[in-house]
Residue frames as a rotation matrix with the C-alpha (Angstrom) as fourth column:
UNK 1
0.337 -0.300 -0.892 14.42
-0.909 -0.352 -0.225 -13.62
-0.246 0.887 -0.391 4.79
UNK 2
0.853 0.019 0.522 15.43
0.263 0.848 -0.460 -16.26
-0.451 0.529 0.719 2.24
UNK 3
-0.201 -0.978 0.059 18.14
-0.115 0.083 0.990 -17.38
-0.973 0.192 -0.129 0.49
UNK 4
0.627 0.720 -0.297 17.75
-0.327 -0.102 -0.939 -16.89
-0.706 0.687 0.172 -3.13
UNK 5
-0.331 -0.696 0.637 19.78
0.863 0.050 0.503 -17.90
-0.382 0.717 0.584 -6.04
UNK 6
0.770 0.511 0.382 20.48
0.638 -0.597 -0.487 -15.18
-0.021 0.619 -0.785 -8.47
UNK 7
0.382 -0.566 0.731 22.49
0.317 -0.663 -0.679 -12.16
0.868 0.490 -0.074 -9.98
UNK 8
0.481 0.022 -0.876 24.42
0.634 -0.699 0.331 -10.21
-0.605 -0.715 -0.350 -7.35
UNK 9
0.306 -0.450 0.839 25.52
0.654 -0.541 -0.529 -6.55
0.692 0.710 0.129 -9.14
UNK 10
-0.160 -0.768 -0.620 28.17
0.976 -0.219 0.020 -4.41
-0.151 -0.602 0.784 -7.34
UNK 11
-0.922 -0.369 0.116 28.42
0.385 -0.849 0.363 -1.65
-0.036 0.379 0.925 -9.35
UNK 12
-0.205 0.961 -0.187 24.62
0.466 -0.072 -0.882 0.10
-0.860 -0.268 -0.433 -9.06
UNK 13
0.299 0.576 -0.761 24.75
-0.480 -0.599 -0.642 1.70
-0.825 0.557 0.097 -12.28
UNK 14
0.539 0.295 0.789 25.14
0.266 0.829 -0.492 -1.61
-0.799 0.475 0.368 -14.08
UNK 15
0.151 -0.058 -0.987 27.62
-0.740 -0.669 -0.074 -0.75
-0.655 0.741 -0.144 -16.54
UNK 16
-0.669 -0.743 0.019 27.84
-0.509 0.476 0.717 -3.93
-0.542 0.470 -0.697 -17.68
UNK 17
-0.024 0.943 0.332 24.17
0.719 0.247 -0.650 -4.52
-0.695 0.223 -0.684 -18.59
UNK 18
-0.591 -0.048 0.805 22.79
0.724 -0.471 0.503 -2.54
0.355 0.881 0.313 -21.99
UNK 19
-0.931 0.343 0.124 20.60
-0.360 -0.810 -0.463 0.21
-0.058 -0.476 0.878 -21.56
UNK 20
-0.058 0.882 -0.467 17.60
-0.556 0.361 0.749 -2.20
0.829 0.303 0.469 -22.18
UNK 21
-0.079 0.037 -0.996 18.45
0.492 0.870 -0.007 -4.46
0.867 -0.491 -0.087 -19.59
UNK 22
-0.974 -0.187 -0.132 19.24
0.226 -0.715 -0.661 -1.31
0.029 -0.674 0.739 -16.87
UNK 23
-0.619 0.777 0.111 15.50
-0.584 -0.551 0.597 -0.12
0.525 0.305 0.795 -17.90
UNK 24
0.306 0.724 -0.618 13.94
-0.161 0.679 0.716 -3.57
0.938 -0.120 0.324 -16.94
UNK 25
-0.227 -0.473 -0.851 16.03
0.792 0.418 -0.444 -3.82
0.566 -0.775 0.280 -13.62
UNK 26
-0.853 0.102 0.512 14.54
0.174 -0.868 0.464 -0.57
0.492 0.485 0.723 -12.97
UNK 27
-0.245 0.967 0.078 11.52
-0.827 -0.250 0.504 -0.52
0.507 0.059 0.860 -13.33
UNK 28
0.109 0.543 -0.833 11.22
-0.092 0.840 0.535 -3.71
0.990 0.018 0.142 -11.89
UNK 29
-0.787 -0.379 -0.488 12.77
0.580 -0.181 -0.795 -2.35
0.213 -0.908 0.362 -8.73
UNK 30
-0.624 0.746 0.234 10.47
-0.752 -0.654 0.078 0.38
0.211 -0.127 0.969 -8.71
UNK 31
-0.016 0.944 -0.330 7.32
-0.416 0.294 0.860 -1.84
0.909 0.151 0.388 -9.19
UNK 32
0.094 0.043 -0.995 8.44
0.853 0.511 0.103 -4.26
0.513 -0.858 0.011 -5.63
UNK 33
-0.810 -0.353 -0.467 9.11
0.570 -0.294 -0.767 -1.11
0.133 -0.888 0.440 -3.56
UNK 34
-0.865 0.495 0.079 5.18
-0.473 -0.858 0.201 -0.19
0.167 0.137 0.976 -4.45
UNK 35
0.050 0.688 -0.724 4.35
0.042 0.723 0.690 -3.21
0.998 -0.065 0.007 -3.91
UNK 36
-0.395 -0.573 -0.718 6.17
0.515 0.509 -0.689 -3.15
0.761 -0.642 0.095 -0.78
UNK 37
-0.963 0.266 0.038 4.76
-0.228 -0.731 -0.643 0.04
-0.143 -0.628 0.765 0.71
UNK 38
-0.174 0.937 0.304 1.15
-0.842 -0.301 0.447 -1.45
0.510 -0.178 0.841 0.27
UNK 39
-0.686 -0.298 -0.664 1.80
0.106 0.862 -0.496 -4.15
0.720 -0.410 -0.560 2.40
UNK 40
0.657 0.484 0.578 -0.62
-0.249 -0.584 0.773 -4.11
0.712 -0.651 -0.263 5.43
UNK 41
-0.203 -0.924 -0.325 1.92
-0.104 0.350 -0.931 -4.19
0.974 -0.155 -0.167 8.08
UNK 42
-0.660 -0.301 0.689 0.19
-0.750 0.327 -0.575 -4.92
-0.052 -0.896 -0.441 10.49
UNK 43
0.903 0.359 -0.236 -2.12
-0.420 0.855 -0.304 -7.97
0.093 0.373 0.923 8.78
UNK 44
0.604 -0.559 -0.567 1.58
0.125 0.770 -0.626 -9.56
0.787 0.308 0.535 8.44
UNK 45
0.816 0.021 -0.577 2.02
0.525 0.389 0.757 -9.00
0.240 -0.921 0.307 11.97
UNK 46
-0.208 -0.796 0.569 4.90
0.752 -0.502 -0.427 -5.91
0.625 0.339 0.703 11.55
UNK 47
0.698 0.165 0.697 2.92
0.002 -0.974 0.228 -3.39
0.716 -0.158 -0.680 14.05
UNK 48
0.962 -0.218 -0.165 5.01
0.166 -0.011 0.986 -4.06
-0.216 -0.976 0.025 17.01
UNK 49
0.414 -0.868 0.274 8.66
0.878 0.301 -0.372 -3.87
0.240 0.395 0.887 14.67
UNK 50
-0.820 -0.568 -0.072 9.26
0.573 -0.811 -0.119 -0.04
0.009 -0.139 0.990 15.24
UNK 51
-0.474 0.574 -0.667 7.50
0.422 -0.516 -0.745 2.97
-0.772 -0.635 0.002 15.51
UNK 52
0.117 0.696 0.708 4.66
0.937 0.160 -0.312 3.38
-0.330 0.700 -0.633 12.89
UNK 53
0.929 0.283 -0.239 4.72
0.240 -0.952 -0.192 7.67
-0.282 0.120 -0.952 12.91
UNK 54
0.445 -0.845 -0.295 7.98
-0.623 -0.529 0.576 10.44
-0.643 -0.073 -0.763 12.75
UNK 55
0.524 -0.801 0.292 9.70
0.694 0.599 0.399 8.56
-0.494 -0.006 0.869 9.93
UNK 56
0.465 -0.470 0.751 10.62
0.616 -0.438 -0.655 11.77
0.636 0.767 0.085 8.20
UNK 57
0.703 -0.191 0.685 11.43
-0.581 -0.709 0.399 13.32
0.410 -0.679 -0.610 11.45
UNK 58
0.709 -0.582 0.399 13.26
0.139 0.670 0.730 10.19
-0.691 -0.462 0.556 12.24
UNK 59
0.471 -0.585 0.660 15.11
0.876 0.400 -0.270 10.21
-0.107 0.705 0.701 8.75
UNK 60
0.525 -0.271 0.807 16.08
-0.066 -0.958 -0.279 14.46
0.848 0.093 -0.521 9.15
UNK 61
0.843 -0.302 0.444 17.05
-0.456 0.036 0.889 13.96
-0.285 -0.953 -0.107 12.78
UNK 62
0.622 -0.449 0.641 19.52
0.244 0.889 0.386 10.63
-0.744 -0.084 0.663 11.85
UNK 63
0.677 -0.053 0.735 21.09
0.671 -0.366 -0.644 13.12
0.303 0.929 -0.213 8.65
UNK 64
0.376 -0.376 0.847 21.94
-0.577 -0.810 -0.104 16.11
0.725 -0.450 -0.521 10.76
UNK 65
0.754 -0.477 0.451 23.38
-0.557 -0.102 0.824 14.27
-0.347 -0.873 -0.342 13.23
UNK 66
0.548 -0.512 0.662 25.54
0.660 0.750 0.034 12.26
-0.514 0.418 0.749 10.78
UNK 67
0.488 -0.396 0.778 26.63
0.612 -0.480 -0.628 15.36
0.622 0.783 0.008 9.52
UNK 68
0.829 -0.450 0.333 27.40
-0.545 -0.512 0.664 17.37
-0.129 -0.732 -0.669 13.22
UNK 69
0.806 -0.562 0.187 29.58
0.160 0.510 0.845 13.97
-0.570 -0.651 0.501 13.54
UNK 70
0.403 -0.569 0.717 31.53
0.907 0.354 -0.228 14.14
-0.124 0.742 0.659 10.15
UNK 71
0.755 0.374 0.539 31.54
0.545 -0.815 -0.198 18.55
0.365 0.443 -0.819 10.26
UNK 72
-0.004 -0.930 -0.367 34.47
0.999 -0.018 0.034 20.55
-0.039 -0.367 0.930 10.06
UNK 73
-0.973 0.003 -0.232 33.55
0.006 -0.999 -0.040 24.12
-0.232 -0.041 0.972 9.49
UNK 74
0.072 0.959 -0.274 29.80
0.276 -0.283 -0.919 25.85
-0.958 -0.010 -0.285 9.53
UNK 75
-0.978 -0.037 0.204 28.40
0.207 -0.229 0.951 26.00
0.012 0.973 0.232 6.12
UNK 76
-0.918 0.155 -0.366 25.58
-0.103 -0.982 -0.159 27.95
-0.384 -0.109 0.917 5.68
UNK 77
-0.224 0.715 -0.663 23.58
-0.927 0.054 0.372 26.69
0.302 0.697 0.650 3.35
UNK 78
-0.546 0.107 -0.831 23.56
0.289 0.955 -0.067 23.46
0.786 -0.277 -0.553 5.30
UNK 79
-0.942 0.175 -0.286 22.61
0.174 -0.474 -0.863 25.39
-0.287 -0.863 0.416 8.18
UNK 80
-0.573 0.698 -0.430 19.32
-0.704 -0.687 -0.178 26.75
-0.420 0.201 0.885 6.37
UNK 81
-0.169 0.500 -0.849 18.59
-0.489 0.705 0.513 23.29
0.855 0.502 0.125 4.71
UNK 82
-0.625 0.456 -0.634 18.00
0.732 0.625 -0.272 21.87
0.273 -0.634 -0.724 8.35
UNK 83
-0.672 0.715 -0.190 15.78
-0.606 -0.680 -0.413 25.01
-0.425 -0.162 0.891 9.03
UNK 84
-0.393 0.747 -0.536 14.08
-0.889 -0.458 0.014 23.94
-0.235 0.482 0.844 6.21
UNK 85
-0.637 0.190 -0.747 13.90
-0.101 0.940 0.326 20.11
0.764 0.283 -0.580 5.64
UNK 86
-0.862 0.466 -0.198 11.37
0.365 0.301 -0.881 20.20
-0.351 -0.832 -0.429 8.86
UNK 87
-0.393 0.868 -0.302 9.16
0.025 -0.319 -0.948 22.11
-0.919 -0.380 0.104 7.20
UNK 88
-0.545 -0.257 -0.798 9.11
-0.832 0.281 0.478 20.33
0.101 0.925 -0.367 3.97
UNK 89
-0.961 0.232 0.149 7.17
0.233 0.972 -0.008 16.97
-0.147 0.027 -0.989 5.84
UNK 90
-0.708 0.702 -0.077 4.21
0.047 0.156 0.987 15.84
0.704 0.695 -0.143 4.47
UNK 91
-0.351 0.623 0.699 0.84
-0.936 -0.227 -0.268 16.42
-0.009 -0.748 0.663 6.42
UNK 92
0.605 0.496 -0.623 0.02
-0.447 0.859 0.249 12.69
0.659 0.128 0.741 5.53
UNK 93
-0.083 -0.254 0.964 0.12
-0.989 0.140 -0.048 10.75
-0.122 -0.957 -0.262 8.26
UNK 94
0.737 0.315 -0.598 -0.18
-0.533 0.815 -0.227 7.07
0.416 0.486 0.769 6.30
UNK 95
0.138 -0.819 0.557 2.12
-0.819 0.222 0.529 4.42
-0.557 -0.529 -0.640 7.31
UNK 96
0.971 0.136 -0.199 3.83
-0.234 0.724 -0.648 1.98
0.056 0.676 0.735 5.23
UNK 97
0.522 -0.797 0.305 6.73
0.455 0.562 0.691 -0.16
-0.722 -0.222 0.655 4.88
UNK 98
0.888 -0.274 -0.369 9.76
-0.420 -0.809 -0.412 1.18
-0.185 0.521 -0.833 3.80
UNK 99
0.517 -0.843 -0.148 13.26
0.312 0.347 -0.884 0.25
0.797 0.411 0.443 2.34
UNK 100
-0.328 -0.847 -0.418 15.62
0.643 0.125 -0.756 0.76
0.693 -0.516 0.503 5.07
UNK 101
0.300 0.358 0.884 13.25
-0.719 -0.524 0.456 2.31
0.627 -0.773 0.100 7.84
């Protein structure tokens, strides 16, 4: 990574920016993290950085146990949403770079 010059914004929902300017910060986020996920990662030498497969099994797993650590009484409906967030993952098996994988 580089040092850039440039904006830093604290607040993520920009309240000091109009609702034109929020649109274009946006969307222009949006457009680099699509760019980002067609990186080949391993053409730019990324295959060895972590493990290519399980990131939704990695990213359910790293949830529920942030919640066991933080949990003060059984709630129910939390209970049934790990049932179910396993069987919610995608049968695509693609790999791409991600924002905080």
């Amino acid at each position: 990574m580089d040092f850039l010059e440039g904006r830093i914004f604290r607040e993520t929902a920009l309240p000091a920016q109009t609702l034109k300017e929020r649109s274009a910060f946006y969307d222009e986020l949006n457009a680099f993290l699509a760019t980002l996920h067609r990186v080949d990662y391993e053409a730019v030498s990324l295959s060895n950085f972590g493990p290519p497969n399980g990131y939704f099994e990695r990213q359910i797993s790293r949830w529920v146990k942030q919640y066991r650590a933080a949990e003060t009484e059984t709630i129910p409906a939390m209970e049934q949403l790990f049932a179910e967030l396993p069987t919610g993952i995608p049968a695509d098996v693609s790999v791409s770079i991600t924002h905080c994988d």
